[in-house]
C-alpha positions in Angstrom: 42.2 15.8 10.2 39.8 17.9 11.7 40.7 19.1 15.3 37.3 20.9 16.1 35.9 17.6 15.5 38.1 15.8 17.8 38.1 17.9 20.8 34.4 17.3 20.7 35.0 13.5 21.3 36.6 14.8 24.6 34.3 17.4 25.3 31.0 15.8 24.7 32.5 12.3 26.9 33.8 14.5 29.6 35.8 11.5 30.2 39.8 12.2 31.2 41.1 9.6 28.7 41.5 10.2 24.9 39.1 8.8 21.9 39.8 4.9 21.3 42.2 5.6 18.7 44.4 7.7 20.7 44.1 5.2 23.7 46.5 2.2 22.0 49.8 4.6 22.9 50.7 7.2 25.4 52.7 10.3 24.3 55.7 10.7 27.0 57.8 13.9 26.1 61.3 14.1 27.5 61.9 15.3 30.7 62.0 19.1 30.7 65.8 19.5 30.9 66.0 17.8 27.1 64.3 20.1 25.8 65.3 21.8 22.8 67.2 25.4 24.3 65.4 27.5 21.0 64.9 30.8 22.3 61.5 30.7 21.8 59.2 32.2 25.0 55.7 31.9 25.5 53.5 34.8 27.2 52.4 34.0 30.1 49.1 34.5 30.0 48.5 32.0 27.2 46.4 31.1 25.4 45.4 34.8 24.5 42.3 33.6 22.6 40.2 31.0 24.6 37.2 28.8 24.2 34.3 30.8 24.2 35.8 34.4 23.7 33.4 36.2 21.5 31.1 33.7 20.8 29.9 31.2 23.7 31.2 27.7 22.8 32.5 28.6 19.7 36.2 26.4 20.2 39.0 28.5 18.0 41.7 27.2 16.0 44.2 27.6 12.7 45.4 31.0 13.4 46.7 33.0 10.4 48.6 36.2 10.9 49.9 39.0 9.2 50.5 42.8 10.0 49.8 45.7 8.2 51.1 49.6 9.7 50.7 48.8 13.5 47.8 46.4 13.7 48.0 42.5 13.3 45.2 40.8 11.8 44.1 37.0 12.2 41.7 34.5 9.8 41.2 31.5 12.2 38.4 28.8 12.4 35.7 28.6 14.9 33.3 26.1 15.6 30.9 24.7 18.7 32.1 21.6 18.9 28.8 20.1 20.5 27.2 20.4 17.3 26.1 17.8 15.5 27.1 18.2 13.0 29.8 20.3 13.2 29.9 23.5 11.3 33.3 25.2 10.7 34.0 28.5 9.7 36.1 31.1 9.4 36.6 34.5 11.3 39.0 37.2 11.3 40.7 38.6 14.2 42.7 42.1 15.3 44.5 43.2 17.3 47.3 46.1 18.4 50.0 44.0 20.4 49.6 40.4 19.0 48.1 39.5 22.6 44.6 41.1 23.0 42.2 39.9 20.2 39.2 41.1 18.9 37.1 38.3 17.0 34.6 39.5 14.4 31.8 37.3 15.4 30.9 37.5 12.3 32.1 35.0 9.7 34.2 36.3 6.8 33.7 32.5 5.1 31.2 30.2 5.5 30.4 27.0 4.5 28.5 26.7 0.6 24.8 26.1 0.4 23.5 23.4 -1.2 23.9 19.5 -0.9 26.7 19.2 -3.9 28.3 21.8 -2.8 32.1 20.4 -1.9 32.6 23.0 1.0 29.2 22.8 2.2 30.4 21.1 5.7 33.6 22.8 7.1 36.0 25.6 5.9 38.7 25.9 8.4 42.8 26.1 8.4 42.5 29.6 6.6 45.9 30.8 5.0 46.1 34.6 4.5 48.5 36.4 2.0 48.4 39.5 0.5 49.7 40.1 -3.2 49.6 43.5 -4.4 46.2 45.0 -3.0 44.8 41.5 -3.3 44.3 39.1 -0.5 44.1 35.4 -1.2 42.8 32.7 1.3 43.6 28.7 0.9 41.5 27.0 3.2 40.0 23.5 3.8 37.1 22.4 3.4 34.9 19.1 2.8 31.2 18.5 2.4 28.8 17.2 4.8 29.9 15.0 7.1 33.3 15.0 6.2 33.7 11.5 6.2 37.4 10.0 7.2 38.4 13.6 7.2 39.1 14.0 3.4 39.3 17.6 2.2 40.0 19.9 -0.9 42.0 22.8 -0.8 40.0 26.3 -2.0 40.9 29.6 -3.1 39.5 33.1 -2.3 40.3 36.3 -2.7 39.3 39.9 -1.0 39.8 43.8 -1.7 39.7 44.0 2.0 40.3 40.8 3.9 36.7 40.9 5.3 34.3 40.4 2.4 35.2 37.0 0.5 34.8 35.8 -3.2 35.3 32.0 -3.7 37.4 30.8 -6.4 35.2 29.2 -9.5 37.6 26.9 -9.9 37.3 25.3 -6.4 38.7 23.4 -5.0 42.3 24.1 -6.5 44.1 21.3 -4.8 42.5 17.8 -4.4 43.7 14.6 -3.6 44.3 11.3 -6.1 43.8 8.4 -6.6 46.7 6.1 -6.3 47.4 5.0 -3.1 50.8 4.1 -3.4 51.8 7.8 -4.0 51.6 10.5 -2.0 48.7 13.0 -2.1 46.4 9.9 -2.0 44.7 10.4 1.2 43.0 13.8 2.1 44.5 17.3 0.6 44.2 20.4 3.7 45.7 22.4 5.7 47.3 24.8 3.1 50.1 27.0 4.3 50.6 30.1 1.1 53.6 32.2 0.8 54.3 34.0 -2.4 57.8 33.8 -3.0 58.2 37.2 -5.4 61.7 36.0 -7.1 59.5 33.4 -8.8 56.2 35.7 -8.9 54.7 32.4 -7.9 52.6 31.8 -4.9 53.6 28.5 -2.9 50.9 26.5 -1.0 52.2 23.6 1.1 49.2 21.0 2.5 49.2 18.3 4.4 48.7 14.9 2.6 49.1 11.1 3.1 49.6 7.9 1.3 49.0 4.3 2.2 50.9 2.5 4.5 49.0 -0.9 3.8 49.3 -3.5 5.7 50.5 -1.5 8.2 48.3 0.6 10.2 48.5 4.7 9.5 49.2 6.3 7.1 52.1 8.5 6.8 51.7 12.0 6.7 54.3 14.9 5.2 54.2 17.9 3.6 53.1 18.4 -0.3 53.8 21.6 -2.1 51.9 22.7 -5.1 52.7 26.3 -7.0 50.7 28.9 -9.4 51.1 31.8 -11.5 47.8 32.8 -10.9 46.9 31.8 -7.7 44.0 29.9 -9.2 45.7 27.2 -11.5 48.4 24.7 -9.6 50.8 22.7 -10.5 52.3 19.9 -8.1 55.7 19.8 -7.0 56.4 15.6 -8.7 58.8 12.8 -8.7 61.2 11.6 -11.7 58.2 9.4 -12.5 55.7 12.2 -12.2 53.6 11.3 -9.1 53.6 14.2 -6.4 56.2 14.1 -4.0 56.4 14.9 -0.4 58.8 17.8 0.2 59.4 17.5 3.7 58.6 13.8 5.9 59.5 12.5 9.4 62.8 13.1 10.2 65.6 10.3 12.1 64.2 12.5 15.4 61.0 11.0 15.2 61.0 6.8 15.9 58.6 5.8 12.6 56.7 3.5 15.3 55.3 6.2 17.1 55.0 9.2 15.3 53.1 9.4 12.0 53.9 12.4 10.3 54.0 16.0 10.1 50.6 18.5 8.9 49.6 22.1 9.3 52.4 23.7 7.6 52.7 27.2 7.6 56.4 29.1 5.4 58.1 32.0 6.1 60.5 32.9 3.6 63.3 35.4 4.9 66.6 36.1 3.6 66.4 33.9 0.2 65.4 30.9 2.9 62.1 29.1 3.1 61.4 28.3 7.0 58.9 25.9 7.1 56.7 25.9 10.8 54.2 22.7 11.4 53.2 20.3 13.9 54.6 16.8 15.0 51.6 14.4 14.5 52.4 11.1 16.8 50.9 8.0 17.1 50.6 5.7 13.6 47.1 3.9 14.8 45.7 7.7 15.6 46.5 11.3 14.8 47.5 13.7 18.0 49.5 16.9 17.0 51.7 16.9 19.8 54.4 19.4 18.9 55.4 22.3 17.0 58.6 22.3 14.7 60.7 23.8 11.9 62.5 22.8 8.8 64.5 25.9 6.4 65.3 25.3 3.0 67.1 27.6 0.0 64.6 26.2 -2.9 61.5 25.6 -1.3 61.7 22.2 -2.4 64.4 20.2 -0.5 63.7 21.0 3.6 66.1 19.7 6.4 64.9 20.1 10.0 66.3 22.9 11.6 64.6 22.8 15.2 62.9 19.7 17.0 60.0 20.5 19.4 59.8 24.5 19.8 56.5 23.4 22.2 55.6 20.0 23.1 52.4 18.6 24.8 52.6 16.8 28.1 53.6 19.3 30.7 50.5 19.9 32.0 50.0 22.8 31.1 47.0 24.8 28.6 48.4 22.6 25.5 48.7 19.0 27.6 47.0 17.1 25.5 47.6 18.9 22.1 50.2 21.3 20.3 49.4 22.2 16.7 48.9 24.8 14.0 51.7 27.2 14.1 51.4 30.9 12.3 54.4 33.2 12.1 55.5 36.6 11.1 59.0 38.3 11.3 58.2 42.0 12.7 61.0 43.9 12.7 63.6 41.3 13.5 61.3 39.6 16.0 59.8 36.2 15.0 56.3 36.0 16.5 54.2 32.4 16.7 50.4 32.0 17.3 49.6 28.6 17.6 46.9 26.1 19.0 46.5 24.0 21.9 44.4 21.7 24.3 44.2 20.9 27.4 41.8 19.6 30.2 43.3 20.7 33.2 41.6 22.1 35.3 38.6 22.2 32.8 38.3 21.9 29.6 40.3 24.8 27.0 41.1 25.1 23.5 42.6 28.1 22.6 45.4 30.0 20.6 48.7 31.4 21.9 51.4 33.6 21.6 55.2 33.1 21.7 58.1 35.2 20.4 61.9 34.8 19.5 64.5 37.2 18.7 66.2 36.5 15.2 
């Protein structure tokens, strides 16, 4: 799950070929003129944060993004991916215009001390929202070395969005047990939204169940809700075992894509619009493309647009596409999201794109 980790595999190789598990398919995206006609237009100069801006080899990723008066702020993760092991954290961002950045070198989270701690190896995917006069943070995290790339979901809270608190109860979203159900494998990437009708705040995560004896698992999205912030309660089936809310749509052939992760919600109008990445090959796990589902409940999500960016054109999100964040300002939808690419040289970085409504 962790995409720090896997752009070390091609960093520290140097080699133009991706990690064995990547290797058994190659992702061919439809000629340009198929491409989805959304309206959505990149900056030119993207990415607007790179590898290495602000801190020297320090690879960013998982933007987050709200604005408050004129200036937009950012909680992303950051981490040198030729570490060993890698350590993840997370940093906040700001800027005027959405394009130039500012990175607090400085971590607003970091990963707990002590050997039974269960964030004391990454935090990373931050997911910023602000209730009241109180921010709240649903990151993921997973203790040293993050084996098979199972995470918890924590909590945190701030006065100020700077100086952090971590929940007592973490983590506040976790996997289980049965295999057979979804929410078995792994529990991350949170995307919040408080939805105010309900006075509930809404954290959808990427999760997995088995697929055995086929290889992969599928991926989709899993909501969970609280009152509090603090206390969840999953969204569940007739037969109460959790239930995915959104999973691979008929766009996506079931042989070669494996699921959706990094959601993110947007909730305009009375409708939920649900941004994440396209994660393809069953046998591996590439986020290859960005797209977006609406629904009127939260619950019950239909795809509303098929590849808003797609990896392959060769250009600074070749080899990957993932992570989107984004706002409505003033009419104007606004997207930061991730990408990778080694062409010419090695980059990692987050960019900018923008759509009217």
């Amino acid at each position: 799950m962790n995409r720090i980790h896997a752009a070390a595999v091609s960093l520290v190789l140097a080699i133009p070929v991706a990690c064995s598990s990547q290797d058994q398919m190659t992702y061919v995206p439809e000629p340009a003129g198929q491409r989805a006609a959304t309206g959505w237009v990149e900056h030119p100069a993207n990415p607007v944060i790179r590898y290495g801006d602000a801190l020297p080899d320090i690879l960013w990723n998982d933007p987050s993004v709200i604005k408050e008066g004129d200036q937009y702020r950012m909680w992303l993760s950051g981490g040198d991916p030729r570490a060993n092991p890698i350590v993840v954290r997370i940093h906040e961002a700001r800027s005027t215009d959405g394009i130039r950045w500012t990175i607090n070198p400085r971590p607003v989270l970091e990963p707990a001390p002590g050997k039974s701690a269960w964030d004391n190896g990454r935090v990373e995917t931050p997911s910023v929202i602000k209730v009241g006069d109180l921010y709240h943070m649903y990151y993921s995290g997973c203790d040293t070395p993050c084996a098979a790339g199972v995470y918890s979901i924590g909590h945190a809270t701030s006065s100020d969005g700077v100086a952090w608190k971590k929940d007592p109860r973490n983590p506040v979203i976790t996997h289980q047990a049965n295999p057979l159900e979804w929410g078995f494998y792994t529990a991350a990437e949170p995307g919040a939204v408080y939805h105010p009708e309900s006075g509930k705040i809404f954290v959808y995560y990427a999760s997995a169940k088995s697929n055995s004896p086929a290889p992969g698992a599928p991926f989709g999205i899993l909501l969970a809700t609280s009152s509090d912030g603090s206390v969840f309660e999953h969204h569940k089936n007739g037969k109460g075992g959790r239930e995915a809310v959104f999973t691979l749509s008929k766009s996506y052939d079931a042989s070669r894509f494996r699921g959706y992760s990094t959601p993110m919600v947007l909730v305009r109008g009375g409708t939920f619009h649900l941004f994440h990445d396209v994660v393809f090959d069953p046998n591996g796990f590439r986020q290859i493309a960005v797209g977006h589902a609406t629904s009127t409940d939260g619950v019950r999500f239909v795809e509303a647009e098929k590849d808003i960016f797609t990896s392959g054109y060769n250009d600074w999100k070749h080899e990957a596409t993932l992570a989107p964040a984004v706002i409505d300002d003033g009419g104007v939808l606004k997207m930061w999201f991730a990408g990778q690419t080694r062409k010419p040289k090695f980059d990692y970085g987050i960019g900018y794109a923008a759509r009217n409504r």
